[in-house]
Biopython code that builds the backbone (N, CA, C, O; Angstrom):
import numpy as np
from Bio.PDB.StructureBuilder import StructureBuilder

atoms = [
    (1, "UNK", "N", (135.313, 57.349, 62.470)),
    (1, "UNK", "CA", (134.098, 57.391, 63.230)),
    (1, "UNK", "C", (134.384, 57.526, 64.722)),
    (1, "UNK", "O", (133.567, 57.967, 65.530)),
    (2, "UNK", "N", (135.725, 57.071, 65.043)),
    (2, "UNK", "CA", (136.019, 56.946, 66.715)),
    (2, "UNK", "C", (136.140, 58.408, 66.990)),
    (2, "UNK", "O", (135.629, 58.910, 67.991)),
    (3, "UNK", "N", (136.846, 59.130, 66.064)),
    (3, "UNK", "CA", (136.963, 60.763, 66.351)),
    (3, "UNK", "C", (135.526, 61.041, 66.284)),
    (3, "UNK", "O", (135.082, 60.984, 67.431)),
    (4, "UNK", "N", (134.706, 61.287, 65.527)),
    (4, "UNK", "CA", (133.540, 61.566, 65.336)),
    (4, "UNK", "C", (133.573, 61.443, 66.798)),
    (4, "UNK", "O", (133.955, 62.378, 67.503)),
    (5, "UNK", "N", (133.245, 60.495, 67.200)),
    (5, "UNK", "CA", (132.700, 59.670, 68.798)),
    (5, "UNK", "C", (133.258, 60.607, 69.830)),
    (5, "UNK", "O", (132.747, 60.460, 70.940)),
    (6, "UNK", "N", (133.764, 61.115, 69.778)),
    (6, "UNK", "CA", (134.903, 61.501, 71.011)),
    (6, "UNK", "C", (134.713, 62.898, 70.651)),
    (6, "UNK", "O", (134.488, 63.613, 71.627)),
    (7, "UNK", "N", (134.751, 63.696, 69.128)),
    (7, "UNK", "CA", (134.352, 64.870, 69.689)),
    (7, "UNK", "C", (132.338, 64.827, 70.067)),
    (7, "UNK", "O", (132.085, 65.852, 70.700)),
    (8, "UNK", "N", (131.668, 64.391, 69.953)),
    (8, "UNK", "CA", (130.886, 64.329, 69.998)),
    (8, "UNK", "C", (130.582, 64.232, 72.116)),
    (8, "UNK", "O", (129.646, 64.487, 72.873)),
    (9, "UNK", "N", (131.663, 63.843, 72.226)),
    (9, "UNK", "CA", (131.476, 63.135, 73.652)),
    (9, "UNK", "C", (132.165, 64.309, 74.192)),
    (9, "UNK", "O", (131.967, 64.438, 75.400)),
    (10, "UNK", "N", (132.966, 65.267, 73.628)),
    (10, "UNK", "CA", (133.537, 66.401, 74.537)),
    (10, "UNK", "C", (132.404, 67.971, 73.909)),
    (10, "UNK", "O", (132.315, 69.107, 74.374)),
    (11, "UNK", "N", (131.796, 67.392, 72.849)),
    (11, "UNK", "CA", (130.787, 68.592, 72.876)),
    (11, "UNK", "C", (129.931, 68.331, 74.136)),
    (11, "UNK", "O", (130.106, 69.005, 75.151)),
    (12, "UNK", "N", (128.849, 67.186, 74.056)),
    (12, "UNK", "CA", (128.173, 66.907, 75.118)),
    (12, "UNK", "C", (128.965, 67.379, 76.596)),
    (12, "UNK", "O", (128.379, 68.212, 77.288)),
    (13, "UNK", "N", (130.201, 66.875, 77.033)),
    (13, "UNK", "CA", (131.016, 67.446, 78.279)),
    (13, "UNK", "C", (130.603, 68.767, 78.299)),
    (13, "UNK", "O", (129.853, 69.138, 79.202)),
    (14, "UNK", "N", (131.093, 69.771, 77.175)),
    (14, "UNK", "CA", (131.129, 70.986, 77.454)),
    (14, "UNK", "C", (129.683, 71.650, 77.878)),
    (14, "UNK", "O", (129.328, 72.312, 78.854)),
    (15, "UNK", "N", (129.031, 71.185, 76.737)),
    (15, "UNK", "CA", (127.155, 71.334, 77.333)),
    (15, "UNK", "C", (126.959, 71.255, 78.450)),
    (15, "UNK", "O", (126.748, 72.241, 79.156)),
    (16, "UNK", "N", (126.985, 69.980, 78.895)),
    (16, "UNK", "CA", (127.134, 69.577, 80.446)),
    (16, "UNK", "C", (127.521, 70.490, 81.817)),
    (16, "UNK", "O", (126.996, 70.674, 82.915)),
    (17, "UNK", "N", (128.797, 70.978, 81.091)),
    (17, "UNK", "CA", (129.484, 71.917, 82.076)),
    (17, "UNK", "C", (129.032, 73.255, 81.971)),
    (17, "UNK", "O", (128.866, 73.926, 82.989)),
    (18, "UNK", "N", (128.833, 73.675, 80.922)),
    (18, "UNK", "CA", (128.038, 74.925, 80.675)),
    (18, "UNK", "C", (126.402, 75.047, 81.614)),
    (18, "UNK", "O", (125.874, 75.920, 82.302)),
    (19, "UNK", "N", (126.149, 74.097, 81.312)),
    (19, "UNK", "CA", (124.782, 73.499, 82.491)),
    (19, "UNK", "C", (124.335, 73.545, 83.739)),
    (19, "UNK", "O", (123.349, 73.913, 84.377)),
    (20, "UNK", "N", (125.686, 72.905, 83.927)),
    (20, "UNK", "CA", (126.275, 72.838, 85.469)),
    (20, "UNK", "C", (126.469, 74.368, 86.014)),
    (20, "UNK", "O", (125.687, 75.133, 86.579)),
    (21, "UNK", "N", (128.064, 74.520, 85.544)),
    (21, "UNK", "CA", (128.208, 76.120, 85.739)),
    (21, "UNK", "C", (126.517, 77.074, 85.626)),
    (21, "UNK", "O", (126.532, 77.757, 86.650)),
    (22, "UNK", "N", (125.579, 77.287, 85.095)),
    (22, "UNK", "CA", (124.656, 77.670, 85.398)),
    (22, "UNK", "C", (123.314, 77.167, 86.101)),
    (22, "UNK", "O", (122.373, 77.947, 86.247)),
    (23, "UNK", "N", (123.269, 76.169, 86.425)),
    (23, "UNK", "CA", (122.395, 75.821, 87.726)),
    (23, "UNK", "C", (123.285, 76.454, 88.999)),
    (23, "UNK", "O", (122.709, 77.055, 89.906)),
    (24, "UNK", "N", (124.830, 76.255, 88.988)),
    (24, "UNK", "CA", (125.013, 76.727, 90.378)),
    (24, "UNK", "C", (125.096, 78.024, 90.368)),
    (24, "UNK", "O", (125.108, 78.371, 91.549)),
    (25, "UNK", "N", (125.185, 79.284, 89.427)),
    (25, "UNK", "CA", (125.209, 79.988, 89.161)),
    (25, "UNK", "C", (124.027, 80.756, 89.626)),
    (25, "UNK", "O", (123.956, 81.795, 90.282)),
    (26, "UNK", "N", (122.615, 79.552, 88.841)),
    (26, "UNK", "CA", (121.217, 80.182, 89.199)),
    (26, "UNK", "C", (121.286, 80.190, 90.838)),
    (26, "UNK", "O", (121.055, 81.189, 91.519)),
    (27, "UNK", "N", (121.619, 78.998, 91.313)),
    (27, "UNK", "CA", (121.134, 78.869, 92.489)),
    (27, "UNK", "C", (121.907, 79.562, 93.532)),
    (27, "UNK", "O", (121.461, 79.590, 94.679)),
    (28, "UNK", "N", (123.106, 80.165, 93.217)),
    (28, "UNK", "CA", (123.857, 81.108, 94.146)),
    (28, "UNK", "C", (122.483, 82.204, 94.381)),
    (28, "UNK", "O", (121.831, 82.507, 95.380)),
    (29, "UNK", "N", (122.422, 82.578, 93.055)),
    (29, "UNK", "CA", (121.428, 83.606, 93.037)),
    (29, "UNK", "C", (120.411, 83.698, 93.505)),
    (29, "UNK", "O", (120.040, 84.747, 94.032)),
    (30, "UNK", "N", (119.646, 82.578, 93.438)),
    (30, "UNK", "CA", (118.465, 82.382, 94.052)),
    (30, "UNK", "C", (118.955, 82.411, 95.592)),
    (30, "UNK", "O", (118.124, 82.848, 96.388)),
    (31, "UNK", "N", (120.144, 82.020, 96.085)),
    (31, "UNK", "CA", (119.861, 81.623, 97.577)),
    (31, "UNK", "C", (119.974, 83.175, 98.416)),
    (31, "UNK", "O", (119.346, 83.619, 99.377)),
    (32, "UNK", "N", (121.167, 83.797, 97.496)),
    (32, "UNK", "CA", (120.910, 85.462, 98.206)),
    (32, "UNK", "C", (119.809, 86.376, 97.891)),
    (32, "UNK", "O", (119.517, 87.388, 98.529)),
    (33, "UNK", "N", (119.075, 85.803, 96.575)),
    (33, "UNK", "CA", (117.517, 86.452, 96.701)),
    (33, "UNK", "C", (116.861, 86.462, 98.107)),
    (33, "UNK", "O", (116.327, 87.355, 98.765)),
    (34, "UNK", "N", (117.173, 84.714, 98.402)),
    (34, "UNK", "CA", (116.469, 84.238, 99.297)),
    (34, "UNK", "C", (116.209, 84.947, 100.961)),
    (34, "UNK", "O", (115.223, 85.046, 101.690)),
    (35, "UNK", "N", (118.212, 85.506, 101.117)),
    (35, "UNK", "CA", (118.373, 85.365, 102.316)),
    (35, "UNK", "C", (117.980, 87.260, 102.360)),
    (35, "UNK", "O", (117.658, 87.795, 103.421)),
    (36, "UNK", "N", (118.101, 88.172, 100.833)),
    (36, "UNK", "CA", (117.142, 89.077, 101.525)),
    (36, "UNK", "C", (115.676, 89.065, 101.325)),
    (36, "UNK", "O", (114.918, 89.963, 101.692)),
    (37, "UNK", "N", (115.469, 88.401, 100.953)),
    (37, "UNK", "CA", (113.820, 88.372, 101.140)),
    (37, "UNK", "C", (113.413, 87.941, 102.384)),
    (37, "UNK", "O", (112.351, 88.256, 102.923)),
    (38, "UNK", "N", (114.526, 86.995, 102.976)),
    (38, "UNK", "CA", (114.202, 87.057, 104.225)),
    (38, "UNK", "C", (114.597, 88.196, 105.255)),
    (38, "UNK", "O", (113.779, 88.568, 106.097)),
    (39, "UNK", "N", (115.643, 88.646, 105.186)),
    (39, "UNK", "CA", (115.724, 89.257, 105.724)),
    (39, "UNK", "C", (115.219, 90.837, 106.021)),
    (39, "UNK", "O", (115.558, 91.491, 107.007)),
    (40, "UNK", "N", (114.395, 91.269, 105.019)),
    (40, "UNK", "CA", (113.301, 92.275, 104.721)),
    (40, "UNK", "C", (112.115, 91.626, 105.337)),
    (40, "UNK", "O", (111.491, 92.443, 106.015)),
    (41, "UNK", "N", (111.658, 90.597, 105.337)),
    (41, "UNK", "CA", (110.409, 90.122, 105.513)),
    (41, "UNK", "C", (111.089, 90.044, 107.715)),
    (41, "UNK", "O", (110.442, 90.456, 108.678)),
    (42, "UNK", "N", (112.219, 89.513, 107.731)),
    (42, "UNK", "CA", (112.067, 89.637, 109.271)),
    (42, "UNK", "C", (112.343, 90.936, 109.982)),
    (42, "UNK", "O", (112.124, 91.180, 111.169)),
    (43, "UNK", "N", (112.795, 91.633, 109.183)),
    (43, "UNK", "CA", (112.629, 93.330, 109.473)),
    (43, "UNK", "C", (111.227, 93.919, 109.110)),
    (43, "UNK", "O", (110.932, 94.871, 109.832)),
    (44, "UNK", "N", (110.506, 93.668, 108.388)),
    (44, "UNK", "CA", (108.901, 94.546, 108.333)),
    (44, "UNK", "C", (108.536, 93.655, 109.223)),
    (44, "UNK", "O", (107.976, 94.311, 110.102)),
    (45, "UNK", "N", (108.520, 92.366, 109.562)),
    (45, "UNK", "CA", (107.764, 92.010, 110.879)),
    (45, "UNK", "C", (108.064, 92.287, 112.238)),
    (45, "UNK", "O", (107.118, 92.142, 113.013)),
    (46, "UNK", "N", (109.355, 92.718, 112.810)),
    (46, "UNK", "CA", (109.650, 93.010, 113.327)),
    (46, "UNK", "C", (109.147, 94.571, 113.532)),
    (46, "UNK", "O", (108.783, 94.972, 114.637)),
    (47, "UNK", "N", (109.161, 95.302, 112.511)),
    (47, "UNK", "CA", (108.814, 96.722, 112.528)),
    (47, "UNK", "C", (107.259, 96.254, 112.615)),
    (47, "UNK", "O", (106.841, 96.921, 113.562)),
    (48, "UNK", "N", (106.277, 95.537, 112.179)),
    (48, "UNK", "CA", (104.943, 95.424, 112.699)),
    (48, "UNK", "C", (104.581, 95.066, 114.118)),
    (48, "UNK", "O", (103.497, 95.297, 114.653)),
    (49, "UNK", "N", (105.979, 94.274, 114.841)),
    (49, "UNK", "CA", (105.485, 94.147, 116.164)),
    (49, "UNK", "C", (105.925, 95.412, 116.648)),
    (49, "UNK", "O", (105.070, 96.124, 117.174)),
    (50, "UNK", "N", (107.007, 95.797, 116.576)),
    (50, "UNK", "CA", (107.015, 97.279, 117.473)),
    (50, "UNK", "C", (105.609, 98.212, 117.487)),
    (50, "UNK", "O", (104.946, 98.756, 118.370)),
    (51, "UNK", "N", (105.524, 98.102, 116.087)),
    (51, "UNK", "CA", (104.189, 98.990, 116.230)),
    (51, "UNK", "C", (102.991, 98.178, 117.141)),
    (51, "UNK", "O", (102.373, 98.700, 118.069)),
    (52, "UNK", "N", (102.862, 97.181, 116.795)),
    (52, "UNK", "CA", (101.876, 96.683, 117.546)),
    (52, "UNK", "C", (101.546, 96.642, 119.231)),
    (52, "UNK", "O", (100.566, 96.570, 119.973)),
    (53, "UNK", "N", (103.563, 96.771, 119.352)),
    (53, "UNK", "CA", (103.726, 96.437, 121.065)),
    (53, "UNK", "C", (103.228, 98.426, 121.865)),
    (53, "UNK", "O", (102.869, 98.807, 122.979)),
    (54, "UNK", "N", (103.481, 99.104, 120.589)),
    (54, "UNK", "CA", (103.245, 100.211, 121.095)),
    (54, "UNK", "C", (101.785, 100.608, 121.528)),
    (54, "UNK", "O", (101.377, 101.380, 122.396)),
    (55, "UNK", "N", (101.116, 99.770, 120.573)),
    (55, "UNK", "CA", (99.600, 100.505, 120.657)),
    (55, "UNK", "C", (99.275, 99.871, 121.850)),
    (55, "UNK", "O", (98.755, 100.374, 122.846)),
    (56, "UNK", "N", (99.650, 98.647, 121.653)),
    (56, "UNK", "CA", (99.034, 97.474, 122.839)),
    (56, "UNK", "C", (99.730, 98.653, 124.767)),
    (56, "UNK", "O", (98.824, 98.900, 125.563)),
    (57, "UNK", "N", (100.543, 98.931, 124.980)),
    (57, "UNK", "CA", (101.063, 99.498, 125.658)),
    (57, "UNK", "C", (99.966, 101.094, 125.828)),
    (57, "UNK", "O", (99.157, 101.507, 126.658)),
    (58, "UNK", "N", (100.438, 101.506, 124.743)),
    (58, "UNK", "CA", (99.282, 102.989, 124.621)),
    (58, "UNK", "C", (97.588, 102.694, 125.008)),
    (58, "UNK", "O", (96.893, 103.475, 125.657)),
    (59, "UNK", "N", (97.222, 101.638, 124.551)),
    (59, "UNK", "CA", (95.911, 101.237, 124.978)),
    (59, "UNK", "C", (95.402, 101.062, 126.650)),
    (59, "UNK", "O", (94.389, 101.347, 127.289)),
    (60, "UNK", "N", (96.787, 100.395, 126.950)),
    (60, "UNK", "CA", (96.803, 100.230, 128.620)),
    (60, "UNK", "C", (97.022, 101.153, 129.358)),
    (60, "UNK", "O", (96.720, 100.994, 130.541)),
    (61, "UNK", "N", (97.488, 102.156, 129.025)),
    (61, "UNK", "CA", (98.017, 103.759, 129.257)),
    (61, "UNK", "C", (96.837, 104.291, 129.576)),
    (61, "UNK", "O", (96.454, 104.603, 130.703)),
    (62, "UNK", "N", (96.176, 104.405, 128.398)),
    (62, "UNK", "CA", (94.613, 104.706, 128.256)),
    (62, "UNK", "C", (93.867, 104.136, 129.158)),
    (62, "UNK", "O", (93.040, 104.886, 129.676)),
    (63, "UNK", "N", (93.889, 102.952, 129.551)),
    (63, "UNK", "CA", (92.699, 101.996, 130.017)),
    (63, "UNK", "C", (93.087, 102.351, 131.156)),
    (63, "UNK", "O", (92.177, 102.784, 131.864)),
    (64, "UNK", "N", (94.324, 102.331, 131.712)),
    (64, "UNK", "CA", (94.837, 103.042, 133.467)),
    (64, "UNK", "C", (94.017, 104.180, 133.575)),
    (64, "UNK", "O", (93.184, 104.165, 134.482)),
    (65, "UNK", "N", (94.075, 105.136, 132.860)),
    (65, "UNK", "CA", (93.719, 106.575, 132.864)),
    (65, "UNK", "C", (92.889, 106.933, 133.050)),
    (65, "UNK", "O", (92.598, 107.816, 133.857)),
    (66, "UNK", "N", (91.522, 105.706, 131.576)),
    (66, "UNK", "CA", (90.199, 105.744, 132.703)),
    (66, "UNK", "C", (90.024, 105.583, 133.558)),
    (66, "UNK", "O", (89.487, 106.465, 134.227)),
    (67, "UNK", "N", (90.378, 104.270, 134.158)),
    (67, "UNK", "CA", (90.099, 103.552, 135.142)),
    (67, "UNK", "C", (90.220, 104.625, 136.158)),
    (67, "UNK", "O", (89.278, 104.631, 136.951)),
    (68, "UNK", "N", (91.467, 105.884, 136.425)),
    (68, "UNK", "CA", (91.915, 106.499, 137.059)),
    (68, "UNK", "C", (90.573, 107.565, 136.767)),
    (68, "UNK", "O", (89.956, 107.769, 137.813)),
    (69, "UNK", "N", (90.212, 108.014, 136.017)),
    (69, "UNK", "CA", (89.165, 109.067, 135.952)),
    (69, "UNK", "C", (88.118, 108.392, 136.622)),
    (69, "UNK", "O", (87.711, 108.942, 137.644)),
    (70, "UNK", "N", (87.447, 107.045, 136.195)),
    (70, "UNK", "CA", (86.531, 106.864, 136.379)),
    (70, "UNK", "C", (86.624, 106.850, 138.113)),
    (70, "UNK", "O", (85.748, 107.449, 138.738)),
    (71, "UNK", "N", (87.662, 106.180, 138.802)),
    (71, "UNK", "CA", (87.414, 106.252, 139.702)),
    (71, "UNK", "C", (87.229, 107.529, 140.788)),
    (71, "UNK", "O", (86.730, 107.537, 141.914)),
    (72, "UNK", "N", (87.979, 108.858, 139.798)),
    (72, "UNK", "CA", (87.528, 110.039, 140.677)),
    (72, "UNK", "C", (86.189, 110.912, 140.819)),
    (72, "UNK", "O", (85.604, 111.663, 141.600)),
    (73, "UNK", "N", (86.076, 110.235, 139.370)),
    (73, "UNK", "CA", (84.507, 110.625, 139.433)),
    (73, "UNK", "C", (83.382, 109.948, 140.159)),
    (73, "UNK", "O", (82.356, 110.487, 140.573)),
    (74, "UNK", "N", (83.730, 108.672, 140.254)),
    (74, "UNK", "CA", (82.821, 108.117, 141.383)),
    (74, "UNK", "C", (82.789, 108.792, 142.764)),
    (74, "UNK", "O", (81.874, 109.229, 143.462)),
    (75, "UNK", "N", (84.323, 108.706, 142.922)),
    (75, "UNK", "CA", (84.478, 109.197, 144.317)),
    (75, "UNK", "C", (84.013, 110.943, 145.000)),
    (75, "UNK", "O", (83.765, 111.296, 146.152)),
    (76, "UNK", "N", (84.053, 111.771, 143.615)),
    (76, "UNK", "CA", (83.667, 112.702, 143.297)),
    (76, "UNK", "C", (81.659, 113.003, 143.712)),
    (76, "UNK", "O", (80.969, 113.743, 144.413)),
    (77, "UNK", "N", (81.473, 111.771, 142.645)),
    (77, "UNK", "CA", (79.554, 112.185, 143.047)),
    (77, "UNK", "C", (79.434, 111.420, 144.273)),
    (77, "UNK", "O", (78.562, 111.903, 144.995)),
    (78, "UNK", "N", (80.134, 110.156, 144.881)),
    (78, "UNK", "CA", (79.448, 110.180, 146.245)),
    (78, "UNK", "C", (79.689, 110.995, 147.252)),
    (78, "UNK", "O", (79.035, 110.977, 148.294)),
    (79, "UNK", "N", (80.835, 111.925, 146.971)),
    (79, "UNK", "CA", (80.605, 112.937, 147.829)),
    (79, "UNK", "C", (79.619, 113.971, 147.630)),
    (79, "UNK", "O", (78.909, 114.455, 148.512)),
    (80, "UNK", "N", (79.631, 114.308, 146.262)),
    (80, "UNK", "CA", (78.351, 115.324, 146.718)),
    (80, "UNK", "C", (77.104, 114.252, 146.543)),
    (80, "UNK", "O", (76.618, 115.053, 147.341)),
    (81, "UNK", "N", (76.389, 113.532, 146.368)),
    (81, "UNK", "CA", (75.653, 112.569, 147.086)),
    (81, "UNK", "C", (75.691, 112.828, 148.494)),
    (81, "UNK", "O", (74.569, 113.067, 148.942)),
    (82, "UNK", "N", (76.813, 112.866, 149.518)),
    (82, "UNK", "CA", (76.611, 113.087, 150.803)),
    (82, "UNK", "C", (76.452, 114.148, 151.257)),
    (82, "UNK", "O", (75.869, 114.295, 152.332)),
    (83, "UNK", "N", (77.053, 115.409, 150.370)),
    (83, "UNK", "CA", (76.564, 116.885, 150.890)),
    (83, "UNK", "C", (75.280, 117.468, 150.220)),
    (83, "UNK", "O", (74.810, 118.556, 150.554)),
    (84, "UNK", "N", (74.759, 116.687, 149.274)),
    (84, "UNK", "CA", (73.221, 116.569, 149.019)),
    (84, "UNK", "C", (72.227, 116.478, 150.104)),
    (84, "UNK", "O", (71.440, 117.334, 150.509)),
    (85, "UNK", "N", (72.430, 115.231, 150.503)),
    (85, "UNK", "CA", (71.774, 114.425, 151.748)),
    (85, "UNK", "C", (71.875, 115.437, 152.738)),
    (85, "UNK", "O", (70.812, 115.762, 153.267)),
    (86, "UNK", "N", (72.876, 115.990, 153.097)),
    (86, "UNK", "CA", (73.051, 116.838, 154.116)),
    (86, "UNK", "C", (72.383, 118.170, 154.007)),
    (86, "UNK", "O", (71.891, 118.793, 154.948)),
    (87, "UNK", "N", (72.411, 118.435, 153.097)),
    (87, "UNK", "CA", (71.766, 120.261, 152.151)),
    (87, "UNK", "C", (70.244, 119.568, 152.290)),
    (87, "UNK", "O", (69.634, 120.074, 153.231)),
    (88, "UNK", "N", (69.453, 118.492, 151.554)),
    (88, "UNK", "CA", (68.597, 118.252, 151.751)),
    (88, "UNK", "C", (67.775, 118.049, 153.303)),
    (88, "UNK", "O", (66.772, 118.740, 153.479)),
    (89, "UNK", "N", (68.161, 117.217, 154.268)),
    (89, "UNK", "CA", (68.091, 117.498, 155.342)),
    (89, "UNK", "C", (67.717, 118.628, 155.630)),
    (89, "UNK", "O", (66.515, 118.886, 155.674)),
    (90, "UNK", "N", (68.931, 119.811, 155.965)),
    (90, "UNK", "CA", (68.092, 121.173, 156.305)),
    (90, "UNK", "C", (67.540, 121.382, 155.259)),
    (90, "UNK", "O", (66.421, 121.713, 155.650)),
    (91, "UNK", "N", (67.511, 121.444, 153.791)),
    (91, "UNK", "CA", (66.358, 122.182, 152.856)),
    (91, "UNK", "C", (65.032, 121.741, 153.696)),
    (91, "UNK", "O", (64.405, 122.731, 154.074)),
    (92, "UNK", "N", (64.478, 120.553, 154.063)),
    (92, "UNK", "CA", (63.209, 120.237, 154.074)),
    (92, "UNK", "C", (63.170, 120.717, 155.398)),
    (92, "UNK", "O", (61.978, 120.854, 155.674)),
    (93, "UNK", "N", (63.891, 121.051, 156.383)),
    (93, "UNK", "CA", (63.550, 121.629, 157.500)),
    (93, "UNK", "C", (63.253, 122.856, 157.809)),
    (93, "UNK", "O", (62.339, 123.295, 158.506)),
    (94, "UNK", "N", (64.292, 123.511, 157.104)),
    (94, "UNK", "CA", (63.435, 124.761, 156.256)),
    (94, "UNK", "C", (62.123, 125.260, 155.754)),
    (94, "UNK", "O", (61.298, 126.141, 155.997)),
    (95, "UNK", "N", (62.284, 124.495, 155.121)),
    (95, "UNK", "CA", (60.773, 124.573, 154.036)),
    (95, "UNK", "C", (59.439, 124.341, 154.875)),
    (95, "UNK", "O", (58.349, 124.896, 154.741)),
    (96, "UNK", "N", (59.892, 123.233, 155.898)),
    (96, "UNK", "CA", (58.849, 122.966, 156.827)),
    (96, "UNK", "C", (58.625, 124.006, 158.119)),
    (96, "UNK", "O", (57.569, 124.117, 158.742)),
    (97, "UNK", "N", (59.959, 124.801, 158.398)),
    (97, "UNK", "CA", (59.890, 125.797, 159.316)),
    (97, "UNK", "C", (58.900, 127.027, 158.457)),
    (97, "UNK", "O", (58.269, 127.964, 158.946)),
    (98, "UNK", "N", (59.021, 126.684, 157.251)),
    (98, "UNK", "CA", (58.544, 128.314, 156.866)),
    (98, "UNK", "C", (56.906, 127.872, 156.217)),
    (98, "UNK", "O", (56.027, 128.561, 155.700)),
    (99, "UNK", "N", (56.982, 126.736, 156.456)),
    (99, "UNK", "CA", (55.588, 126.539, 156.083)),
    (99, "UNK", "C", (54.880, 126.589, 157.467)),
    (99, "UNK", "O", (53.677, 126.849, 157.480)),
    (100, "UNK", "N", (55.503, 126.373, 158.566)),
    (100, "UNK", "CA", (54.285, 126.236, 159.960)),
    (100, "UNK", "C", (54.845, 127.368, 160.384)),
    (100, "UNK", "O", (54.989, 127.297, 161.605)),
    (101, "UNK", "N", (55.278, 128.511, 159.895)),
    (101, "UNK", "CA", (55.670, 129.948, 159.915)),
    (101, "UNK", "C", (56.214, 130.300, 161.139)),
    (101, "UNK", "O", (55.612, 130.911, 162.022)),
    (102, "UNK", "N", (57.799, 129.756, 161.199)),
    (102, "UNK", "CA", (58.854, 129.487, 162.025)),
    (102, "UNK", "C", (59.663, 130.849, 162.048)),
    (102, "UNK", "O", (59.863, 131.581, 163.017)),
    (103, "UNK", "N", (60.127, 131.024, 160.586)),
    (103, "UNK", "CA", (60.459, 131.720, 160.177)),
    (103, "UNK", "C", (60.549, 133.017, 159.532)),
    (103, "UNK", "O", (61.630, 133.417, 159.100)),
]
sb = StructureBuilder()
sb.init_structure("model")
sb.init_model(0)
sb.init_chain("A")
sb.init_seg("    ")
for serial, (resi, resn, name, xyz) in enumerate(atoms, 1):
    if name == "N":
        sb.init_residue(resn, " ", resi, " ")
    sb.init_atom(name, np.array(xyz, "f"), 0.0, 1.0, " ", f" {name:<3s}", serial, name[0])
structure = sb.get_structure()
């Protein structure tokens, strides 16, 4: 019965070790799953901020550009705004010369 006992106790060992050997086995595996999943996941985020830093950049590009249009166009109608004023001026002096028949 003591043999009985003893192989019984080196089957269980071997189980054991067979066990063993595959938890660390799994978990090698799992940990380089791990480290590219991370490391894909910090490369597409990385590739989402580039993109992001681009638009954000391109947007301000843009927003200069108006800003740059808008301001020539302002500067644009108050000038003719002032050569209006000025054209108007003589128009009505005109108009008034040729109405009290100046002209």
């Amino acid at each position: 019965m003591n043999e009985q006992r003893i192989q019984q106790v080196l089957e269980i060992e071997k189980k054991a070790e067979a066990i063993h050997e595959s938890a660390v086995n799994e978990a090698t595996q799992l940990q380089e799953q791990a480290k590219r999943d991370a490391q894909a996941l910090v490369e597409k985020t990385r590739a989402a901020a580039q993109e992001e830093a681009k638009r954000v950049i391109a947007d301000a590009h843009a927003s200069k550009e108006c800003a740059r249009i808008r301001a020539e166009s302002e500067e644009n109608s108050r000038q003719m705004e002032t050569l209006a004023a000025q054209h108007f001026d003589r128009a009505v002096a005109y108009v008034l010369d040729r109405l009290i028949g100046k002209e």
